[in-house]
C-alpha positions as CSV (number, residue, x, y, z in Angstrom):
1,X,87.6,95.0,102.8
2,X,88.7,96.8,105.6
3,X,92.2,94.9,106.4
4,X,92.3,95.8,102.2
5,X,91.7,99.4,102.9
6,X,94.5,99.6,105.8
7,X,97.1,97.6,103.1
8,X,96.7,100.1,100.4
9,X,97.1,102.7,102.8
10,X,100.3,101.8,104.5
11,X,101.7,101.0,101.1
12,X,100.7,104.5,99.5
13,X,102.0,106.4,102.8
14,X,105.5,103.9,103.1
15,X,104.5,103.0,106.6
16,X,105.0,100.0,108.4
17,X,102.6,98.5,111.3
18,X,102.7,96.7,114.4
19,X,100.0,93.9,114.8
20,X,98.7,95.5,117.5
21,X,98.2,98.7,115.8
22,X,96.4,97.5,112.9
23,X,94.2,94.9,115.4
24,X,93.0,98.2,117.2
25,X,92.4,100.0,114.1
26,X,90.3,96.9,112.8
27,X,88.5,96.9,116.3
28,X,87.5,101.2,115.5
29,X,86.4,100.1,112.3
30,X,84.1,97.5,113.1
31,X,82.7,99.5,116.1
32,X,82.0,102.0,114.1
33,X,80.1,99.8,111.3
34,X,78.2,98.5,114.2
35,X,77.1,101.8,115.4
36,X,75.7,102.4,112.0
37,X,73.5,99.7,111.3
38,X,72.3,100.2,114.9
39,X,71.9,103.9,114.6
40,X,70.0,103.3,110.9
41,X,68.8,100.1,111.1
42,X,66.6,100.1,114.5
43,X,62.8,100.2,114.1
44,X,60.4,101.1,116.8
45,X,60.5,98.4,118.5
46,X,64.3,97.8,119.3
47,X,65.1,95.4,116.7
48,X,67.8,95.7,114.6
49,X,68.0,95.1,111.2
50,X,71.8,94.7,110.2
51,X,71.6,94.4,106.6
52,X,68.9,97.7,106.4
53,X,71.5,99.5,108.7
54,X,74.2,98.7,106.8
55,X,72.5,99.7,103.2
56,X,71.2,103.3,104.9
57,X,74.8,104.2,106.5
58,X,76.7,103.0,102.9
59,X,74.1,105.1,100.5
60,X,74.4,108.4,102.8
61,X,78.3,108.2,103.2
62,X,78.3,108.0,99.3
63,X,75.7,110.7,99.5
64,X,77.4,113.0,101.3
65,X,80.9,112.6,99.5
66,X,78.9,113.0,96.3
67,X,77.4,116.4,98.0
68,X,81.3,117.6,99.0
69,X,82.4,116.9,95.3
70,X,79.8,119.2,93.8
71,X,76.7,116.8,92.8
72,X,73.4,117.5,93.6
């Protein structure tokens, strides 16, 4: 989804790409999904639970665009 996402936005914008640049954007990308699941998806005792993580972070970034386009 996320090399999908980069395609679509180098061809709306014209731009062209080096490996390396799109290999390093890939890398902030899945850091960053990381970080979420850790950041919602860690109970009380340290263990992480990916998958509960992953559904938290994707319901309150559709949330919060929902909030910034007027719907309450």
């Amino acid at each position: 989804v996320a090399v999908s996402g980069l395609e679509m936005t180098q061809n709306a914008g014209c731009m062209r790409r080096g490996r390396d640049e799109v290999d390093a954007q890939l890398q902030r990308i899945m850091k960053s999904i990381h970080e979420n699941c850790v950041k919602h998806g860690t109970d009380d005792e340290n263990y992480v639970d990916y998958v509960r993580g992953a559904n938290i972070a994707g319901f309150l970034k559709v949330a919060d665009a929902m909030v910034q386009q007027g719907y309450y």
